[in-house]
SENUMAR-661010 format. One record per residue (C-alpha): residue number from 0; z, x, y. Coordinates in steps of 0.02 Angstrom, whole numbers. Example, Ala and Ser with C-alpha at 12.3 -4.5 7.8 and 13.67 -1.06 7.14 Angstrom:
BEGIN
{num 0; z 390; x 615; y -225}
{num 1; z 357; x 684; y -53}
END
This chain:
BEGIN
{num 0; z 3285; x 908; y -4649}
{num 1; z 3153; x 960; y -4777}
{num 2; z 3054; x 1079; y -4656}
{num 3; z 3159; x 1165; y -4500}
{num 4; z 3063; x 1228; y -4393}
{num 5; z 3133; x 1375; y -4249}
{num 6; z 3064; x 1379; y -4102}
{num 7; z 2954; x 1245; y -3990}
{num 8; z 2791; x 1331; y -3958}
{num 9; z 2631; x 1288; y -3999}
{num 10; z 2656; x 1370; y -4160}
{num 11; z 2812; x 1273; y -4184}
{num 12; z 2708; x 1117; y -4151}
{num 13; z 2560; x 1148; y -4259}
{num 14; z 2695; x 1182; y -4410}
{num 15; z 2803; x 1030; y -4358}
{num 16; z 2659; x 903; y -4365}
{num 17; z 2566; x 991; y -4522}
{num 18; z 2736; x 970; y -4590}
{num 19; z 2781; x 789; y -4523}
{num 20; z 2608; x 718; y -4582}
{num 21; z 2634; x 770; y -4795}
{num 22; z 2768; x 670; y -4778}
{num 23; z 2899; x 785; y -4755}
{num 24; z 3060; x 767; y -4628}
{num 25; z 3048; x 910; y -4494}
{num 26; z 3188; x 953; y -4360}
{num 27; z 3137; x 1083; y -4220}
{num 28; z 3284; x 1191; y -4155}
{num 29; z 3229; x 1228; y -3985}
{num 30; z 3344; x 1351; y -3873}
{num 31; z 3279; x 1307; y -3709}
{num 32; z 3330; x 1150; y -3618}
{num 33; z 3218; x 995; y -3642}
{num 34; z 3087; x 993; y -3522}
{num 35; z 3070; x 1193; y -3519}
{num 36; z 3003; x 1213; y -3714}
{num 37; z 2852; x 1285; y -3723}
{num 38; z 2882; x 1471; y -3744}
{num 39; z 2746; x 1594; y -3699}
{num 40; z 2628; x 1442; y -3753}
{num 41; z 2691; x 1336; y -3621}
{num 42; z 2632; x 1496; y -3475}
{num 43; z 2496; x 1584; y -3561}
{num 44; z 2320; x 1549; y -3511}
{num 45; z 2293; x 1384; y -3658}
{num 46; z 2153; x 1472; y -3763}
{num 47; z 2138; x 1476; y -3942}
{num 48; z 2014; x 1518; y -4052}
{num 49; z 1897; x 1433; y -4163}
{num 50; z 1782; x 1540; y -4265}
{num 51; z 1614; x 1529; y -4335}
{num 52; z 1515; x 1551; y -4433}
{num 53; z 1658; x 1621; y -4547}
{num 54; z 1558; x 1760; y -4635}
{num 55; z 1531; x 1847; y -4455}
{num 56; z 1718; x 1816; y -4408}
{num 57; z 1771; x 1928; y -4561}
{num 58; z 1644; x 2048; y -4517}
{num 59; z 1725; x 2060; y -4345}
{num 60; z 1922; x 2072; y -4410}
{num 61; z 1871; x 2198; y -4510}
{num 62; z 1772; x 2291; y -4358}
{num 63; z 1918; x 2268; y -4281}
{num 64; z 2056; x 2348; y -4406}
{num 65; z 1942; x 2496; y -4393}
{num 66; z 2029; x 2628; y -4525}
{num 67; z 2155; x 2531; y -4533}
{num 68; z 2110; x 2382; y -4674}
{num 69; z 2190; x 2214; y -4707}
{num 70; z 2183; x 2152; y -4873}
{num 71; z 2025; x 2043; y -4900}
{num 72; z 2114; x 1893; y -4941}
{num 73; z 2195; x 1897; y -4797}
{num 74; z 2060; x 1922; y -4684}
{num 75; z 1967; x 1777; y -4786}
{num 76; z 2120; x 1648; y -4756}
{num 77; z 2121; x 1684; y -4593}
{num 78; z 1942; x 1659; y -4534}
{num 79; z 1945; x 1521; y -4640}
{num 80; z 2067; x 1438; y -4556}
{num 81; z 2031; x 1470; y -4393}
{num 82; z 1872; x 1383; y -4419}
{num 83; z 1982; x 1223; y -4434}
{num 84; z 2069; x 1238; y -4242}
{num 85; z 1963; x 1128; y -4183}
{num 86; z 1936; x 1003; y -4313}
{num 87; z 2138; x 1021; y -4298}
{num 88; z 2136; x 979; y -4108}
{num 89; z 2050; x 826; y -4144}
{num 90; z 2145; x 756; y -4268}
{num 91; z 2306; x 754; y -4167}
{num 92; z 2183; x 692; y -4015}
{num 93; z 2129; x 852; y -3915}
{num 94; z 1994; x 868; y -3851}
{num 95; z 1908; x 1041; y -3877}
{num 96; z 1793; x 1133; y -3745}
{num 97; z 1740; x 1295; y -3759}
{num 98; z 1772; x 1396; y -3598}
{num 99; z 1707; x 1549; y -3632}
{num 100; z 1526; x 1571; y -3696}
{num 101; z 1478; x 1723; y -3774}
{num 102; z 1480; x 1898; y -3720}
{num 103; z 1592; x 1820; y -3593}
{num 104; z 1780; x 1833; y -3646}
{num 105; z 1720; x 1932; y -3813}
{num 106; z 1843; x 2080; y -3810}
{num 107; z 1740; x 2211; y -3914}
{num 108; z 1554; x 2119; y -3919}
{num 109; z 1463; x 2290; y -3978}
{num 110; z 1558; x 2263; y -4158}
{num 111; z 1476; x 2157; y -4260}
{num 112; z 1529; x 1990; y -4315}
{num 113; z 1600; x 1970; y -4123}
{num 114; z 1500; x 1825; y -4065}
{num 115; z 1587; x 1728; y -4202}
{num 116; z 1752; x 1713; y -4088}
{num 117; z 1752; x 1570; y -3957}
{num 118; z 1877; x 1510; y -3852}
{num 119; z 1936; x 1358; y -3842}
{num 120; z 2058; x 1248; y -3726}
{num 121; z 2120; x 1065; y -3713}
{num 122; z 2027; x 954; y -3615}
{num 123; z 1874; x 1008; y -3481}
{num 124; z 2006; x 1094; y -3355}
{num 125; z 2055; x 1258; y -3400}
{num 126; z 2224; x 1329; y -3352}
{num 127; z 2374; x 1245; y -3296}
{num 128; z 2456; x 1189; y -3465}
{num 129; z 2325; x 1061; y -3560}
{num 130; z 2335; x 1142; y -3727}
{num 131; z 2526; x 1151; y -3727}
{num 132; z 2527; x 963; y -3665}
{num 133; z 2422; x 901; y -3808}
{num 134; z 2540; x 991; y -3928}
{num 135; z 2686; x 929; y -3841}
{num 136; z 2628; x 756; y -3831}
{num 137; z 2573; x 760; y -4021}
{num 138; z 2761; x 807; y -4056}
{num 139; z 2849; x 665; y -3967}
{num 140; z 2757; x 531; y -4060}
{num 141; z 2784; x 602; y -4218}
{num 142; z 2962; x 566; y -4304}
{num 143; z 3004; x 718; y -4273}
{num 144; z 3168; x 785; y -4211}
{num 145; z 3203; x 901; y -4067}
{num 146; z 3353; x 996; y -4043}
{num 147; z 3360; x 1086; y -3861}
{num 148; z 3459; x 1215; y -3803}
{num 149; z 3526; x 1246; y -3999}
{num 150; z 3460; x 1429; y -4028}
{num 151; z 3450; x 1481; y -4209}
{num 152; z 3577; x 1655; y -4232}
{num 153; z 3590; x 1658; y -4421}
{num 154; z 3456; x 1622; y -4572}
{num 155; z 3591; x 1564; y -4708}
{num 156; z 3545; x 1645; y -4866}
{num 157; z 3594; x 1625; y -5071}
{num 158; z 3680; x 1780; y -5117}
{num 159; z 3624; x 1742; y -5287}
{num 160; z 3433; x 1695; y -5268}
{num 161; z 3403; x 1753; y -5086}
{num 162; z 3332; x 1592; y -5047}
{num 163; z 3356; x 1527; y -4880}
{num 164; z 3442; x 1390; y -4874}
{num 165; z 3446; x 1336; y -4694}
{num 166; z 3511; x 1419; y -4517}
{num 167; z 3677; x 1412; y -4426}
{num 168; z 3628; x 1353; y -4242}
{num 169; z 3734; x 1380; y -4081}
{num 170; z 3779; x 1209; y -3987}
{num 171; z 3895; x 1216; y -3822}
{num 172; z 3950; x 1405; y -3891}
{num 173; z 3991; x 1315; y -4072}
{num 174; z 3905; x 1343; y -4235}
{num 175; z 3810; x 1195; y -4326}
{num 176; z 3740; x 1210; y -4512}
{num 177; z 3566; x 1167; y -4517}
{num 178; z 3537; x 1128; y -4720}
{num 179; z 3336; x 1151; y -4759}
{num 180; z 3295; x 1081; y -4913}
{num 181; z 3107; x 1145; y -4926}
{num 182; z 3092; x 1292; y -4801}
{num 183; z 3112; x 1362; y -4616}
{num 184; z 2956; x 1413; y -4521}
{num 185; z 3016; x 1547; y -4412}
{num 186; z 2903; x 1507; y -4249}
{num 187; z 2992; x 1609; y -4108}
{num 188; z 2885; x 1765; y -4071}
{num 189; z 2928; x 1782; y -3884}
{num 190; z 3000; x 1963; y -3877}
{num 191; z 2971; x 1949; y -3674}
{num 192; z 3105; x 1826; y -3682}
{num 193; z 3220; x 1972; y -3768}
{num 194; z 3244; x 2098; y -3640}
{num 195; z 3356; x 2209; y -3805}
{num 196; z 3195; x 2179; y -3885}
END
């Protein structure tokens, strides 16, 4: 495939259709069994953010770091881009609703910049799993392949450029060669899941 993506979350999801829709050919290697994908996405409470106006979300990352700074263009890309969540939502046919209104849910609101942060979910229930749904949904009627219960153990590397190159997969306790031949988005973040970890 040109994009593999590890790891069926909602991150997973958002890269696989961002992915699918340039015109790229995306395979998700998924190392739960279909129908229990989903990761921490799949339990958590569905929120997500959507900021604005952008100026006062930097102001309130920054607040936030404290001492401890982020690089500006970082900040910058990242309230910029989480402007878009809900303009994202809706192009893959979510509906947004805020379900929070400010100072409710705001985590620090005496920093400034905090009212900037609202919280979103899928559809006007909140709970259960409507945000994962939509993203799960928006995945199965894309072309885009699934493979359950195929965890990714190696990220196959060029000895000579360091490039990766793809991942070696477990199947049925046997290795499979997954070639990537533009990247692999690393989208499995659930150290809960790890009890070594």
């Amino acid at each position: 495939a040109d994009v593999v993506v590890v790891g069926f979350g909602a991150a997973g999801a958002a890269t696989a259709i961002t992915a699918q829709a340039t015109g790229a050919t995306v395979l998700m290697l998924e190392k739960a069994p279909r129908g229990e994908e989903g990761g921490n996405t799949r339990v958590a409470g569905q929120g997500y953010l959507n900021a604005s106006p952008v100026d006062q979300a930097i102001a309130y990352f920054n607040a936030l770091c404290g001492p401890f700074t982020v690089p500006q263009e970082v900040v910058h890309a990242w309230a910029d881009e989480v402007s878009k969540n809900n303009e994202w939502v809706k192009s893959i046919g979510g509906d947004p609703q805020e379900h929070q209104h400010a100072p409710v849910g705001i985590e620090f609101p005496e920093l400034p910049g905090s009212y900037s942060t609202h919280k979103f979910h899928q559809g006007p229930i909140v709970g259960y799993s409507h945000t994962w749904k939509l993203f799960e949904r928006a995945v199965n009627e894309r072309d885009i392949e699934v493979l359950y219960e195929s965890p990714a153990k190696e990220l196959i590397q060029s000895n000579a450029t360091r490039e990766i190159l793809g991942v070696r997969v477990e199947q049925g306790g046997k290795p499979v060669y997954v070639k990537a031949n533009r990247a692999v988005v690393l989208t499995c973040g659930g150290f809960e899941n790890n009890q070594e970890m």
